[in-house]
C-alpha positions as CSV (number, residue, x, y, z in Angstrom):
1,X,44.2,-45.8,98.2
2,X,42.0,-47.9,100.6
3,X,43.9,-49.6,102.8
4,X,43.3,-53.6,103.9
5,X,42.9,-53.2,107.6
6,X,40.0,-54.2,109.5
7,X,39.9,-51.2,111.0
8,X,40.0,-49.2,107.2
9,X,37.4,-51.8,105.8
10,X,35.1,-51.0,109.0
11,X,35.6,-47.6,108.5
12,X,34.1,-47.5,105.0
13,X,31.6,-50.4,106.0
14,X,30.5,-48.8,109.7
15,X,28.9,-45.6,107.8
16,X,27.2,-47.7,105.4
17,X,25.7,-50.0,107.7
18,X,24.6,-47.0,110.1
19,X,22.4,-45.8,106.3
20,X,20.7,-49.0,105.7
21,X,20.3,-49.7,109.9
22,X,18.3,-45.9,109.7
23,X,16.6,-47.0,106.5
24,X,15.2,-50.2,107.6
25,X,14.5,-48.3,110.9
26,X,11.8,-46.5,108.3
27,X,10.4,-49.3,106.6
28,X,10.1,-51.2,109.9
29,X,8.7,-48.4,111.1
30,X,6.3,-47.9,108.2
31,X,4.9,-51.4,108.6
32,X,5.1,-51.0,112.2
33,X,2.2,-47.9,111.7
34,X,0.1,-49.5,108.8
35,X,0.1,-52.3,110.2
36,X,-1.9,-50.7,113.4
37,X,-4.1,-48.7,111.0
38,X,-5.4,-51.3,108.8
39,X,-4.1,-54.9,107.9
40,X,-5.3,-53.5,104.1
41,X,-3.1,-51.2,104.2
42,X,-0.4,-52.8,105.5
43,X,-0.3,-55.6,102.9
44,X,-1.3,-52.7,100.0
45,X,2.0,-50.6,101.6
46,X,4.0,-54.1,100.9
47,X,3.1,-55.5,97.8
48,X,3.2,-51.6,96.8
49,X,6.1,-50.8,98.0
50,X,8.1,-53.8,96.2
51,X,6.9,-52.3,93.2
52,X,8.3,-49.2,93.5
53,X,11.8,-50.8,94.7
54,X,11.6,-52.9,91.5
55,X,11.3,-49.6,88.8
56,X,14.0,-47.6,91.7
57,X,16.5,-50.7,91.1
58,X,17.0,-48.8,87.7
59,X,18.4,-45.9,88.9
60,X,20.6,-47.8,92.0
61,X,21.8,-50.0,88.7
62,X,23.1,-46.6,86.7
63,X,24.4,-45.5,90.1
64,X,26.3,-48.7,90.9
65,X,27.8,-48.7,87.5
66,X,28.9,-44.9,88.3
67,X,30.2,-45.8,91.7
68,X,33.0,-48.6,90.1
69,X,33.5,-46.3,87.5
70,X,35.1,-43.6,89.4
71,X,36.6,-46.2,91.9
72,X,38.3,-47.6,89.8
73,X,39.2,-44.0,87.9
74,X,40.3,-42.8,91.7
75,X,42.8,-45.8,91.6
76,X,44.1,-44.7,88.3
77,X,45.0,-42.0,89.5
78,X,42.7,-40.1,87.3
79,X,40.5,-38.1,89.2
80,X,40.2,-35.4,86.7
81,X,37.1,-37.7,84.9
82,X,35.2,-37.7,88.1
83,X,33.0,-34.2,87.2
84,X,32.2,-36.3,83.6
85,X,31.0,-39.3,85.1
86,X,29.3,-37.6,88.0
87,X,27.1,-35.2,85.1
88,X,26.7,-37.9,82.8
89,X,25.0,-40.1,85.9
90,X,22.9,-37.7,86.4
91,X,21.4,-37.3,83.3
92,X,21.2,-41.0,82.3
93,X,18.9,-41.1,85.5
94,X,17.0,-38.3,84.9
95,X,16.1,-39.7,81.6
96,X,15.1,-43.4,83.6
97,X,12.8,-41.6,85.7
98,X,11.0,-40.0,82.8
99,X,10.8,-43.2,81.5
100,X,9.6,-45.3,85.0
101,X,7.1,-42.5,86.1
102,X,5.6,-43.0,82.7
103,X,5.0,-46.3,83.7
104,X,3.5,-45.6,87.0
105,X,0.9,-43.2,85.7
106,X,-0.2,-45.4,82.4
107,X,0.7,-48.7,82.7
108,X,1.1,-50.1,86.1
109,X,-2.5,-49.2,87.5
110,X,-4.2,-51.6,84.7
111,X,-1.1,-54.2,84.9
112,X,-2.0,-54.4,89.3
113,X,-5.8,-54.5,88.1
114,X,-5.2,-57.2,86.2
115,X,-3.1,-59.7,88.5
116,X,-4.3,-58.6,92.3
117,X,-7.2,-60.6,93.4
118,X,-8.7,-58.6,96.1
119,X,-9.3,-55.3,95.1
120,X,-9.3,-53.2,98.1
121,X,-5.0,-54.6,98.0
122,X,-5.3,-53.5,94.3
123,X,-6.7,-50.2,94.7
124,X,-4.4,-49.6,97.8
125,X,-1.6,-50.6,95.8
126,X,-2.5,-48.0,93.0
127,X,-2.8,-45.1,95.6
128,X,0.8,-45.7,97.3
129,X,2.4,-45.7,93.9
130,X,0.8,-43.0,92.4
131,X,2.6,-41.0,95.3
132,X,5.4,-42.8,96.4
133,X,6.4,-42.7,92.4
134,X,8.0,-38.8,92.5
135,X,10.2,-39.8,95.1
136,X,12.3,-40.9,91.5
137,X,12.6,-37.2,91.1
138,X,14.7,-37.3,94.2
139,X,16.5,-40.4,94.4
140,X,17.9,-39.7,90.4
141,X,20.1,-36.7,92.4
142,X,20.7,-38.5,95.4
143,X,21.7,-41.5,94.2
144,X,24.6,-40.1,91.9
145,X,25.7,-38.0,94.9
146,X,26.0,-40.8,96.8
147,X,27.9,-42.8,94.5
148,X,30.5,-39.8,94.1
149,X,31.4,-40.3,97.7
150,X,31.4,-43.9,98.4
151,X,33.5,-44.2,95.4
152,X,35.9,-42.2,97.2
153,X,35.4,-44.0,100.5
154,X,33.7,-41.0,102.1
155,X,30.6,-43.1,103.3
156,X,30.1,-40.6,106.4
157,X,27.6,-38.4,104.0
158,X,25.9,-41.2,102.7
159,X,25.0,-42.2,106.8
160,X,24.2,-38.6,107.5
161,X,21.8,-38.3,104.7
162,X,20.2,-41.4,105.8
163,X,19.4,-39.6,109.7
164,X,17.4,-37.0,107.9
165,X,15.7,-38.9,106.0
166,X,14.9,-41.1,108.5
167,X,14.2,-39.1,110.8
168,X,11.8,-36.6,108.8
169,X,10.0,-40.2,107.2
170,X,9.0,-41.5,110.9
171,X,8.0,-37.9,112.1
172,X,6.1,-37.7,109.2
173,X,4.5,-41.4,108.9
174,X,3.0,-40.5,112.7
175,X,1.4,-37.6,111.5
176,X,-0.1,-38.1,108.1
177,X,-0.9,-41.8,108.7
178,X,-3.1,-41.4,112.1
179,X,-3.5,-37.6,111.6
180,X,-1.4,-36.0,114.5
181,X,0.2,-32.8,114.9
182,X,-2.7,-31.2,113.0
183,X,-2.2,-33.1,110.0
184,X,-5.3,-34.4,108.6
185,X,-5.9,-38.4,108.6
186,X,-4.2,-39.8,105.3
187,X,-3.5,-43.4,106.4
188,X,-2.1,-45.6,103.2
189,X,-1.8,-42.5,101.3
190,X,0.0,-40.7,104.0
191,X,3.1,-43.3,104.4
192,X,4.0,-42.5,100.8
193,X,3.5,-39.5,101.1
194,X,5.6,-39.1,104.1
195,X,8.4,-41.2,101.8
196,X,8.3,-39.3,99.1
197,X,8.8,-35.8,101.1
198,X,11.5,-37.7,103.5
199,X,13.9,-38.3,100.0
200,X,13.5,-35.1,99.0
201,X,14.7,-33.4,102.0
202,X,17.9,-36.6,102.4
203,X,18.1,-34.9,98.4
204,X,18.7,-30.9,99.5
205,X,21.0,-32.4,102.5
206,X,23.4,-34.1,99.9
207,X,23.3,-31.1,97.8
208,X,24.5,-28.9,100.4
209,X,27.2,-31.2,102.0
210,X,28.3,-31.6,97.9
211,X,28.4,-27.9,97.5
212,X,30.5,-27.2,100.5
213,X,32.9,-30.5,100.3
214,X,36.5,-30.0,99.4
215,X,36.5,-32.8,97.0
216,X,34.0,-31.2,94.8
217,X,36.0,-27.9,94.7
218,X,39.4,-30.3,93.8
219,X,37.6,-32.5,91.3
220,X,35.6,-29.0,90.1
221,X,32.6,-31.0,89.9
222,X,30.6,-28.5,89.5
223,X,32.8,-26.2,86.8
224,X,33.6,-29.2,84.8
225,X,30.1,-30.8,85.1
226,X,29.3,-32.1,81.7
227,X,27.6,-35.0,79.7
228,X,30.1,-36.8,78.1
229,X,29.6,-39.8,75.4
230,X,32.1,-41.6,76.1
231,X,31.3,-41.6,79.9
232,X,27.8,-42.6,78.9
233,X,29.2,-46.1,76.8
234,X,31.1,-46.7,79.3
235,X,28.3,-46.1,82.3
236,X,25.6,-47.7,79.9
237,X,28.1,-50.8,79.7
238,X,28.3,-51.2,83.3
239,X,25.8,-49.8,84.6
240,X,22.8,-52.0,82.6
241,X,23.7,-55.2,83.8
242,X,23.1,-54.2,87.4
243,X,20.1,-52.5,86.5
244,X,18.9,-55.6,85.0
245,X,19.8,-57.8,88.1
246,X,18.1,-55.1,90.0
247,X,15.0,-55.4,88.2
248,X,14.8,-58.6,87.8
249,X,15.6,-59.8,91.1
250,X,12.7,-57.5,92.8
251,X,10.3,-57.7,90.1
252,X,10.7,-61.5,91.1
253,X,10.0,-60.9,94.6
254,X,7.0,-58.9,93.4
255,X,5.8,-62.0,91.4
256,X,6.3,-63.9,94.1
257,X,4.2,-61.8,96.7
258,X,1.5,-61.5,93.9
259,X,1.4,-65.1,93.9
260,X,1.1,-65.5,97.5
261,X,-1.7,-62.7,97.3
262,X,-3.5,-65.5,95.8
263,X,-3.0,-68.3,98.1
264,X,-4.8,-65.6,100.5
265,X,-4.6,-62.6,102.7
266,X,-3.7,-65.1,105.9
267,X,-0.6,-65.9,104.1
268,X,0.1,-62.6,102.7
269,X,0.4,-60.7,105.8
270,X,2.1,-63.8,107.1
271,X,5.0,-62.8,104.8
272,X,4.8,-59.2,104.9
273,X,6.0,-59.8,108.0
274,X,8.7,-61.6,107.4
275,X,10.0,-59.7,104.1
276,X,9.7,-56.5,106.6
277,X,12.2,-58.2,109.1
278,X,14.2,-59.0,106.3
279,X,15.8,-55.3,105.9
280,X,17.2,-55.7,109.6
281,X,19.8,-58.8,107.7
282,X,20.3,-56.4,105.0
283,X,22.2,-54.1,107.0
284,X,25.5,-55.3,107.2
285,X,24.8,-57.2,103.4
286,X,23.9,-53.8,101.8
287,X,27.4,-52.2,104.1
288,X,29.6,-54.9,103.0
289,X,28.0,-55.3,99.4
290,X,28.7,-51.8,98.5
291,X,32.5,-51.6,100.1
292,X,33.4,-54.6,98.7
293,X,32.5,-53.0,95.3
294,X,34.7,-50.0,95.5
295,X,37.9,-52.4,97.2
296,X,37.5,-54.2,94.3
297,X,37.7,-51.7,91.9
298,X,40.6,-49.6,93.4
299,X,42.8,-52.6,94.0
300,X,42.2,-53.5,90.3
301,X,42.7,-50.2,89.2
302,X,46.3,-50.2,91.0
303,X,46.8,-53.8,89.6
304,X,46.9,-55.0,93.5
305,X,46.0,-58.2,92.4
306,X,47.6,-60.3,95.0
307,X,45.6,-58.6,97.7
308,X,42.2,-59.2,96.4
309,X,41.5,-62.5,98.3
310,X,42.6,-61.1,101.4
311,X,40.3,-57.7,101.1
312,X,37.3,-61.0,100.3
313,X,38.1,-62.9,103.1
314,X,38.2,-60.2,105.9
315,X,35.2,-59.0,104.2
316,X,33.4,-62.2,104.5
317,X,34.2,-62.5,107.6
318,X,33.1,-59.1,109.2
319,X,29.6,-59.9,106.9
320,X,28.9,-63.0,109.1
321,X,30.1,-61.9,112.4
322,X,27.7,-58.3,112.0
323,X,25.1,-60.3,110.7
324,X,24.9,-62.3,113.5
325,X,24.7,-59.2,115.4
326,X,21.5,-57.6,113.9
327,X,20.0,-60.7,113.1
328,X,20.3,-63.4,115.8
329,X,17.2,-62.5,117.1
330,X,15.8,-64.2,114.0
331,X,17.0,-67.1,116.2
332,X,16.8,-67.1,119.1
333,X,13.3,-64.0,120.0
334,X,11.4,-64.5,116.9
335,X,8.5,-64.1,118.1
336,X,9.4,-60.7,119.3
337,X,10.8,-59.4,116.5
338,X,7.3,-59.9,114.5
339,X,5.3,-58.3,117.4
340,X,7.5,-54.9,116.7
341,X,6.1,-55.2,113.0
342,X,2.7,-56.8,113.8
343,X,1.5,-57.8,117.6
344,X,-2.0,-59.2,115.9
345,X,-2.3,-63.2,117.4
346,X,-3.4,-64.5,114.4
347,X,0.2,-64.0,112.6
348,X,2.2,-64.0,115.2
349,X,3.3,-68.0,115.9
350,X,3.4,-68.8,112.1
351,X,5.5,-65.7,110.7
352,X,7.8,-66.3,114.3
353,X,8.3,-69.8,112.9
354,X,9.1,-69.5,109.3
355,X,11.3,-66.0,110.2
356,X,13.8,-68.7,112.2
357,X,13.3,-71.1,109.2
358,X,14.5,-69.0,106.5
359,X,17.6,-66.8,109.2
360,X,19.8,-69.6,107.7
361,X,19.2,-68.7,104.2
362,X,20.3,-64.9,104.9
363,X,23.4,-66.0,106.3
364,X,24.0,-67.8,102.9
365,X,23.6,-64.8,101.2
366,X,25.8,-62.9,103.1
367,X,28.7,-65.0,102.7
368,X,28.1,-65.5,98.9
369,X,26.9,-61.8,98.2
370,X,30.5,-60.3,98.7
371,X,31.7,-62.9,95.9
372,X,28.9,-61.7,93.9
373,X,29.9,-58.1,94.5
374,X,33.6,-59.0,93.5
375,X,32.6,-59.2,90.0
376,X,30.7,-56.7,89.9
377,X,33.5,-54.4,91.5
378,X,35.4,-55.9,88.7
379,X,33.1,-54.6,86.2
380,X,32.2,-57.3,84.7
381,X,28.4,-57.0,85.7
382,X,27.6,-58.5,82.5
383,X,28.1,-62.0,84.0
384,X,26.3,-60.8,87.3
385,X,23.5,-60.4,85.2
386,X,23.6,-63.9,84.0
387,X,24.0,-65.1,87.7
388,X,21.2,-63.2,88.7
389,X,19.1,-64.1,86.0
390,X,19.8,-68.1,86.3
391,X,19.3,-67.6,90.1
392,X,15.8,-65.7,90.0
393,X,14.8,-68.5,86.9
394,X,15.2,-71.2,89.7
395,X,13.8,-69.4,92.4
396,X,10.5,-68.3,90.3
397,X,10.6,-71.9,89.0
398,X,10.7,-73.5,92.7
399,X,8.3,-70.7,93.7
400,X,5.4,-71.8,90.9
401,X,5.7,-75.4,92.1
402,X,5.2,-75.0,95.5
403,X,2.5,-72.3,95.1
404,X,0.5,-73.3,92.3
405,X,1.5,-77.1,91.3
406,X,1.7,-78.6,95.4
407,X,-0.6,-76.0,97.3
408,X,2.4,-76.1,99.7
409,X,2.0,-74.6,103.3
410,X,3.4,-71.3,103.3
411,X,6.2,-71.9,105.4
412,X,7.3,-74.5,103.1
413,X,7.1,-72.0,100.1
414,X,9.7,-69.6,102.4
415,X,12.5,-72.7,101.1
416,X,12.3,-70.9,97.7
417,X,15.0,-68.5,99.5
418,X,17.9,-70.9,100.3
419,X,17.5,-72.0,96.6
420,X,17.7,-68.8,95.0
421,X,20.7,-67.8,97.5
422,X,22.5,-70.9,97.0
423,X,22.4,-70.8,92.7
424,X,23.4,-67.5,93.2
425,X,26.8,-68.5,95.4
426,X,27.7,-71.6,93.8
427,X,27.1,-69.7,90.3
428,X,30.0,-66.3,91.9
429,X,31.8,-69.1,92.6
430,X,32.3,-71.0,89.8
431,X,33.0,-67.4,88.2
432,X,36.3,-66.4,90.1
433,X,37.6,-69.8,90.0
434,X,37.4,-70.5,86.7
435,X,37.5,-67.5,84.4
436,X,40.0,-64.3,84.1
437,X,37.8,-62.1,85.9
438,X,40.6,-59.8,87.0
439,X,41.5,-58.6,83.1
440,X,38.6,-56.4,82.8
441,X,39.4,-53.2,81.6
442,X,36.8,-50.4,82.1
């Protein structure tokens, strides 16, 4: 069992962060290149790439759900269902990805057509996905490895993966974006390109490490591999309310960036910027956010009720205090943060000015995400859904007035973010105080 110690929570957390530090390392990096090569394709690579993180939401939804599940299993003390849950995951995502790439090659090229008003983003758009879309093929595998180990605590792998993928994305960004290393020129097409073949080689890595692990040869995860139906219920019942907030959450941003799209292309590279930046706060959220789902579910699991606020607080509290770390710069060098992503003049002031506008808002959702994250580790991401859903109703809402009813100045539409971050919080909070969250059974 996890243990309640900073020092235990850290060393779950520590690895976790180090993976979403290397991944946003990538996508700043990414906008850091196409941004150089063509503002086009930089604002195509954007509005493109939140598209593909809405439809890849599904599968981190199924994952999630699979992650608490064996949690909480592991603090059963029933570890023998692990090599069920782990086989069933990975065949409820390879039949999502069937499913999503489906959409990528016959609906979503007519669908960002229809809504994109300047077609050159459009087309761009198109072309990333088209690409960037078998990198599902990948993540379907990766993703249920990785939920394997962090439900055991093990989040050392899930860090190591993340260095070579990394690693192999920015070595290959440089050389099929701008054409080195006797690659020919690719630019737009070459970032997802360079994606897609990065997650496949993090993919054979977590293979490997799972084929040699000890765990795998005490859980026989690979003799007792199956599909199970029971497994399924109880991963479809879990699992689809996440994969709902996921969706629905980014497929709000994505409305939201469409809808600046429109205001103009000023505007939108004004806030590609800032949503770029945004994965540097979402390091220790994303750390936290997923430890705080597997405490939750192994202290419920061994009915260590009593020690659930504690395991919050501490939590909480190492959230802010390494946020502040990797985001203070939001603060206090603004305006140096958005040269690293985009040293053109004629974005530079305005996106340095709304990035320490909206810094408030992400410490907000740091706090309030690891009371989100409670119930969810709880498993009852049924009401998570409804939080999510009310949250992104009131931020799309907000978002429509400002944009299309008070042709607000963009840094005034940026506010949209401490509302949907607040409903969101108060909403968690309202949840644990006043309902009998802890009585789940899964």
């Amino acid at each position: 069992m996890l243990s309640l110690r900073y020092q235990s929570i850290l060393a779950m957390a520590i690895p976790l962060m180090g993976s979403t530090f290397i991944q946003s390392v990538v996508l700043i990096t990414d906008s850091a290149f196409l941004s150089r090569y063509s503002t086009i394709a930089f604002d195509a690579s954007g509005n493109g790439g939140l598209v593909y993180i809405t439809l890849f939401m599904a599968l981190v939804g199924m994952s999630d759900g699979a992650q608490i599940l064996m949690a909480r299993r592991i603090g059963q003390g029933k570890e023998d269902l692990l090599a069920r849950i782990f086989g069933t995951a990975i065949l409820t995502n390879f039949l999502l990805v069937l499913f999503l790439f489906s959409l990528i090659n016959w609906v979503l090229p007519d669908f960002i057509l229809g809504y994109v008003h300047h077609p050159e983003i459009a087309t761009g758009q198109i072309d990333y996905i088209n690409i960037r879309g078998y990198g599902l093929f990948f993540a379907m595998i990766s993703l249920a490895i990785n939920a394997y180990f962090m439900a055991m605590g093990k989040t050392a792998v899930v860090f190591l993966s993340a260095i070579v993928t990394a690693s192999s994305n920015i070595f290959l960004d440089y050389s099929l974006i701008f054409g080195n290393n006797g690659f020919s020129e690719m630019g737009l097409k070459g970032a997802a390109l360079a994606s897609t073949i990065a997650d496949g080689l993090g993919m054979v890595f977590l293979v490997i490490v799972l084929t040699r692990s000890k765990s795998r040869k005490a859980h026989k995860l690979y003799a007792q591999l199956s599909y199970n139906f029971t497994s399924f219920k109880e991963l479809i019942k879990l699992g689809t309310p996440i994969l709902l907030q996921g969706i629905v959450a980014l497929s709000t941003w994505t409305i939201f960036f469409a809808w600046i799209e429109q205001m103009g292309t000023h505007e939108l590279t004004i806030s590609q910027n800032i949503r770029s930046l945004y994965f540097i706060a979402f390091i220790p959220i994303f750390g936290f956010g997923a430890t705080t789902k597997t405490y939750i579910s192994q202290l419920l699991g061994a009915q260590r009720f009593d020690e659930i606020p504690k395991a919050i607080r501490r939590i909480q509290l190492m959230t802010i205090v390494f946020l502040f770390v990797f985001f203070h710069g939001a603060f206090l060098y603004p305006e140096k943060l958005i040269a690293m992503i985009n040293p053109d003049e004629a974005y530079l002031a305005e996106s340095a000015v709304i990035l320490r506008y909206v810094g408030g808002s992400i410490f907000m959702f740091g706090f309030f995400s690891v009371y989100f994250h409670t119930i969810n580790g709880s498993g009852n991401t049924k009401y998570t859904f409804y939080v999510e859903l009310a949250a992104v109703c009131t931020y799309l809402l907000s978002a429509y007035l400002f944009i299309k009813v008070y042709d607000a100045d963009i840094f005034w539409v940026w506010t949209v973010e401490y509302i949907y971050f607040g409903t969101m919080g108060i909403l968690s909070i309202v949840y644990l105080r006043f309902f009998s969250w802890q009585k789940k059974q899964i």
